[in-house]
C-alpha positions as MATLAB code, in Angstrom:
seq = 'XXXXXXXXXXXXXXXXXXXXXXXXXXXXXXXXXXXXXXXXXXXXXXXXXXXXXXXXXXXXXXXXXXXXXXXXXXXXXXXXXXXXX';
ca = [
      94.592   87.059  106.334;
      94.602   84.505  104.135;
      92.915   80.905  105.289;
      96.141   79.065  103.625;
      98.661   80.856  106.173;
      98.748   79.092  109.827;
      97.934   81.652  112.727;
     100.202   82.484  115.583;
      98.769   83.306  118.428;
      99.890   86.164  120.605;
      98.814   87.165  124.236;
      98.630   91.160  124.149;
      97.600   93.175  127.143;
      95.671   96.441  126.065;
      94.756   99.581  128.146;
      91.441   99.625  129.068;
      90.346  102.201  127.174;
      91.841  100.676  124.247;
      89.702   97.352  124.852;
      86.294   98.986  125.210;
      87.186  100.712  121.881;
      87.913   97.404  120.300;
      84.759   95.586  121.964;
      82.470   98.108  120.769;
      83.699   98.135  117.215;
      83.519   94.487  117.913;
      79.842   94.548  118.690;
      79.098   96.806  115.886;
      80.704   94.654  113.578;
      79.090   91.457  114.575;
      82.500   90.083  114.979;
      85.092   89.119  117.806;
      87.395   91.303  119.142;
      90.058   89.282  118.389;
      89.140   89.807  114.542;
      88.927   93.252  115.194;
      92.608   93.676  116.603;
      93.625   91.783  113.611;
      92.540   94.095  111.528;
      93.673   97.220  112.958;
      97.089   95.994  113.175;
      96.881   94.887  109.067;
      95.340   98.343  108.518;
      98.600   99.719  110.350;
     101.162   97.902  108.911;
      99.631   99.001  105.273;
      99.643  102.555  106.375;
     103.402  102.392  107.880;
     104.660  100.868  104.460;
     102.200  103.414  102.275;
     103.848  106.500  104.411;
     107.809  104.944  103.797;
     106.597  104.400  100.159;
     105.278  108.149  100.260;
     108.517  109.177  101.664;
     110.917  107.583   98.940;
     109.012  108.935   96.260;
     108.888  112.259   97.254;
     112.961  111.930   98.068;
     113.297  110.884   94.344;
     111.072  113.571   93.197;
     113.397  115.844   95.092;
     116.485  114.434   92.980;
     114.904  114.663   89.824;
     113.559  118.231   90.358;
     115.581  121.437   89.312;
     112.977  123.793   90.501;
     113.847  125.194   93.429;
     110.459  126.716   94.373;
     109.187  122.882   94.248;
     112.604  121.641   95.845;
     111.339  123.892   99.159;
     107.959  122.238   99.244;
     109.240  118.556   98.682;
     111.510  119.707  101.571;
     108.517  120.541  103.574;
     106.929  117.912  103.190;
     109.775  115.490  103.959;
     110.557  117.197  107.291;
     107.027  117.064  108.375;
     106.800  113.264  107.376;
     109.815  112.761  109.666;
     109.503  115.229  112.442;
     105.880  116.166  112.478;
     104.053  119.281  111.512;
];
């Protein structure tokens, strides 16, 4: 985050095996917990927009492809993005 953005703070309530998890990456890390939370919520927010990004350009691919061999595994692949494996 950069130091030229203001904060807002938020009050979030996390399971408890959640918080030792975060306190003991804390620790490890020489860092708070609060920190920590931070970044695991910027690491998933640049995952979630990596995956949609992912998605899109394998749905292109599958509009510029004429092979239907490929077609059937860029169809495979987009079903198991959306629905799981």
């Amino acid at each position: 985050m950069s130091a030229s953005r203001t904060s807002k703070r938020q009050s979030v309530s996390l399971p408890p095996g959640v918080a030792r998890r975060v306190e003991a990456i804390a620790r490890r890390r020489h860092t708070s917990a609060s920190r920590v939370i931070v970044e695991l919520i910027e690491d998933g927010l640049d995952a979630r927009e990596r995956e949609k990004k992912e998605f899109f350009d394998l749905a292109e691919q599958l509009t510029r492809t004429d092979d239907a061999k490929e077609q059937g595994r860029i169809k495979e692949e987009l079903a198991r993005m959306t629905f799981g494996s």
